[in-house]
N, C-alpha and C positions, 0 to 999 in steps of 0.2 A: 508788754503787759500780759500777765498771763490770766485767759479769759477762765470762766466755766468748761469743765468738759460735762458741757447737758444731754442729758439722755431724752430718747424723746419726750414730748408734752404729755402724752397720757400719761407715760408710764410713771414719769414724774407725781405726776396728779395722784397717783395710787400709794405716794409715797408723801403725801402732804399733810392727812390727816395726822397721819404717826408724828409725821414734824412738829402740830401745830399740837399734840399731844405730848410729845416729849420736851420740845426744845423750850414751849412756855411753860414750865414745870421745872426745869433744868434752869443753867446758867443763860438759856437764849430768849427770859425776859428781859433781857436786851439789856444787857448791863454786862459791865467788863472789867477794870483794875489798876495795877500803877499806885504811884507815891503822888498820893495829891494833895502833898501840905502844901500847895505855893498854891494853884490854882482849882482848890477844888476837882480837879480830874482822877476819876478815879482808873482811867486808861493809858497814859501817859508819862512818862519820866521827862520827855523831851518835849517841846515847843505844845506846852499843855492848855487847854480849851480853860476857861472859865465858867465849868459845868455850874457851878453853885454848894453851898457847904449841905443846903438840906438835902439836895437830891443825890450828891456824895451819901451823906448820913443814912439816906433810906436805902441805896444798892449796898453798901458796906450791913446792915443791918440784913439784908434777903442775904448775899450771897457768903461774907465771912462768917455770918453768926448764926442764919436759918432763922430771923427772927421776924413775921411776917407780920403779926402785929405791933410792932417798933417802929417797921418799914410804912404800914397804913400812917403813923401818926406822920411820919416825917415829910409822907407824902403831900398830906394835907398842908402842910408848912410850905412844901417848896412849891404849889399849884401856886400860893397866892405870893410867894419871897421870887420866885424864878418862872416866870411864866413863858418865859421864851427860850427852856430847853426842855427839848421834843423824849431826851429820857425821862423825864420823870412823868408824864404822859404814856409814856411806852410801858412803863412800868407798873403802874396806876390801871393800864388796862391788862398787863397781864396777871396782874393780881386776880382781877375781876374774870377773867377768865377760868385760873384755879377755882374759884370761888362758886362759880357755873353762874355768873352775874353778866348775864348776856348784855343787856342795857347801858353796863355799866362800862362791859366791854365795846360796845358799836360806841358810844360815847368818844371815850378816849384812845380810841383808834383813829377818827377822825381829830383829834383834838390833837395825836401824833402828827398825820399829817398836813395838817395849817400850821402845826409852829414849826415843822421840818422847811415849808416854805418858807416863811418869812426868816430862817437862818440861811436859805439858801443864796442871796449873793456873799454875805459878807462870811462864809463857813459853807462851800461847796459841799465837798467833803462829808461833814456831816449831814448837810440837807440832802442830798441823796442817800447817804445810808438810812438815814432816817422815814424818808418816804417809803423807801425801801419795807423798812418795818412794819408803818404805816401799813401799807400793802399786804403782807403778811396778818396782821391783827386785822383785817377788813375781811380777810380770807375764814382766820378762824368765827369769826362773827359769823356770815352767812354758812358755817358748812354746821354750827353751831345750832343756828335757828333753825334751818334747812333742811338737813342732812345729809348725809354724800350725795346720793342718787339730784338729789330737787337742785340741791345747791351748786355740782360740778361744774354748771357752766360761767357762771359770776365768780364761783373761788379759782377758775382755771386764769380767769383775765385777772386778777387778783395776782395770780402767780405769775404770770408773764410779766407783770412790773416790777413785782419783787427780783427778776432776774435783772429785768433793764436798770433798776434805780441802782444794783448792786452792782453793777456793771462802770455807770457813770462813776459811781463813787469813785472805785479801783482806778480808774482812766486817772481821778485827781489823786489818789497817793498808795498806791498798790502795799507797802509793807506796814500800812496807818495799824496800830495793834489793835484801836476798836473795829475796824473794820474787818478786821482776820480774823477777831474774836467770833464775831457773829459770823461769817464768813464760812469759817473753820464750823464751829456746831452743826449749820446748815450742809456740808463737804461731809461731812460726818456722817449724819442722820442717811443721808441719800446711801452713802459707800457699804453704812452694813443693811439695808434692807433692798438693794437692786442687786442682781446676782452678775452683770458685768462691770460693776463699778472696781475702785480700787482701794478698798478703807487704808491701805498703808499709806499710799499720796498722801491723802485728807492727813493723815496723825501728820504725817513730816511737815505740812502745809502750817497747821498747829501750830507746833514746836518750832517752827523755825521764827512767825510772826507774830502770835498771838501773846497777848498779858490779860491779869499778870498771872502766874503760872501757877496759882491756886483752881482757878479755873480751866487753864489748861488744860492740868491735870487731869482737874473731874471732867473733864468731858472727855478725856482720851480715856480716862478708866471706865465710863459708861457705854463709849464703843466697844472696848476689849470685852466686857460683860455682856453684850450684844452679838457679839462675836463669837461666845462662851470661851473666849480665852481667859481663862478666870485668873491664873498667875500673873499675868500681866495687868488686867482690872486690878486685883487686889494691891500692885505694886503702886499702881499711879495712886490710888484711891488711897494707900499709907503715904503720899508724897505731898496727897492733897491737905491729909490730918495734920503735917506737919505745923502746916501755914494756919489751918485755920479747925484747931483742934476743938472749938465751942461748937459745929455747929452739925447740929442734932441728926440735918439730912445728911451727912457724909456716914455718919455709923447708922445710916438706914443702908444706904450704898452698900456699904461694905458688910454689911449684912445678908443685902440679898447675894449678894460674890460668893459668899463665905454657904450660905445655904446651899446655892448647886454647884459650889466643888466638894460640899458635905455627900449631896446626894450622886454627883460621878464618879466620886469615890470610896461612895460607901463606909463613911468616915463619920462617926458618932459626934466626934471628938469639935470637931468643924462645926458638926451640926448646935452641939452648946456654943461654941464660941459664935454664933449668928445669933442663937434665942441674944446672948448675952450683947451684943450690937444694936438688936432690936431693941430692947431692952433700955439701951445708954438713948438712943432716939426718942424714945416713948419719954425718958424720965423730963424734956424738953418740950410736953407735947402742947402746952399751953400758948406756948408761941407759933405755934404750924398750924395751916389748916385745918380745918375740920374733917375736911376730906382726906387728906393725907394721912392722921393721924389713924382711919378707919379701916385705911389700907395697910399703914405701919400692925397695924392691932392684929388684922385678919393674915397678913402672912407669917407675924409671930406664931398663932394661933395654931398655923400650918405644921410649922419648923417643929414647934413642940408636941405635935400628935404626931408627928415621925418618930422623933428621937423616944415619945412615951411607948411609941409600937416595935422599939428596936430597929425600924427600916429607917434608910434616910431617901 
């Protein structure tokens, strides 16, 4: 089995926030992929779980389509049709976490972890990854109310579980694509902000287990943009449009790519083809956060008094 290569616990801890900012924002509000006309899974091809149709509807709705208020309705639907899978709970609070709905998030962060229990004799597997999550969403909760400084030491034991429950998981099915999905995001986040990590492991780790490959993608193009490899960002990020061409945060994505290979290049030309990306995102903003939308706005805002100043 191949475990964690963990760096120490502080250093990790200095690298959690960024996590619990990026990855619930990203594709690591815990949701993942697959052909789930048989059993509602939206992770799976092969010996697929009985997620549920709503809570399928509501990750298909955040991650294919970007569509955050589709997702709220659908959610409502699968809390009371599905109430004994610990994603739509998981999702439900990372919503609320985007949203900066602290309450809302302590809520169903815990309401992850009681229903990751009670799946856990008959779906090991996921009841540990789930706890797992669990764990994670309890973390961003206190560092949340807290702050770094007040809250390090409860989000530190917080983290320690999130290792151990991810760990058991792996022990029951190491190549599981939900679990490598999440998995891989987390390998990710750690490999471009510690300076001995190895971000190429983490991408190979990806590609090799993770579904379905819309997601994949965008997470390996958010590390290469992290990375400032922007040629390579921009590649996965066109890989990612293929699959799932509606959804408004990928031409935010590739907006922000397209902005600083504008401005390390000194390239005008780039610099519109971003306004113009930002642009195709905003025209979708009705469905996106509020918050997000504010930030879409203010680094158009940017893009375009460069290109207006001649500098990029």
């Amino acid at each position: 089995m191949t475990k964690y290569l963990r760096p120490p616990l502080p250093i990790r801890f200095l690298t959690f926030t960024n996590l619990v900012k990026v990855a619930l924002t990203t594709a690591f509000a815990f949701s993942m992929w697959g052909n789930p006309s048989l059993a509602a899974d939206p992770f799976r091809t092969t010996q697929p779980r009985k997620i549920g149709d709503k809570t399928e509807a509501a990750f298909k709705a955040i991650f294919q389509q970007g569509d955050y208020q589709g997702a709220e309705r659908y959610l409502q639907q699968a809390l009371s049709a599905e109430p004994n899978e610990p994603l739509a709970y998981a999702m439900k609070a990372s919503l609320a976490y985007t949203n900066q709905d602290w309450a809302t998030l302590d809520t169903y962060s815990k309401k992850t972890l009681e229903t990751s229990q009670r799946i856990m004799r008959s779906d090991p597997l996921r009841g540990n990854l789930y706890t797992a999550v669990g764990h994670f969403l309890q973390g961003a909760f206190i560092l949340s109310r807290n702050g770094t400084v007040n809250g390090a030491p409860q989000a530190l034991s917080e983290l320690r579980q999130v290792y151990d429950y991810i760990d058991k998981a792996e022990a029951v099915s190491s190549n599981d694509p939900e679990l490598n999905l999440l998995k891989g995001y987390m390998d990710l986040m750690l490999a471009v902000n510690l300076p001995f990590a190895n971000p190429q492991q983490a991408i190979e780790r990806l590609e090799k287990n993770a579904a379905p490959r819309y997601l994949v993608d965008r997470g390996i193009a958010i590390a290469y943009r992290d990375l400032k490899q922007y040629n390579q960002a921009l590649d996965y990020t066109n890989r990612a449009l293929k699959q799932t061409s509606n959804n408004p945060e990928l031409y935010y994505l590739k907006a922000q790519i397209l902005k600083e290979q504008a401005r390390k290049d000194n390239n005008q030309q780039l610099m519109q083809e971003a306004i113009s990306d930002f642009d195709k995102a905003l025209s979708k903003k009705a469905q996106l956060p509020s918050g997000m939308v504010k930030q879409i706005e203010r680094e158009r805002g940017n893009a375009a008094k460069r290109l207006g100043s001649g500098t990029t």
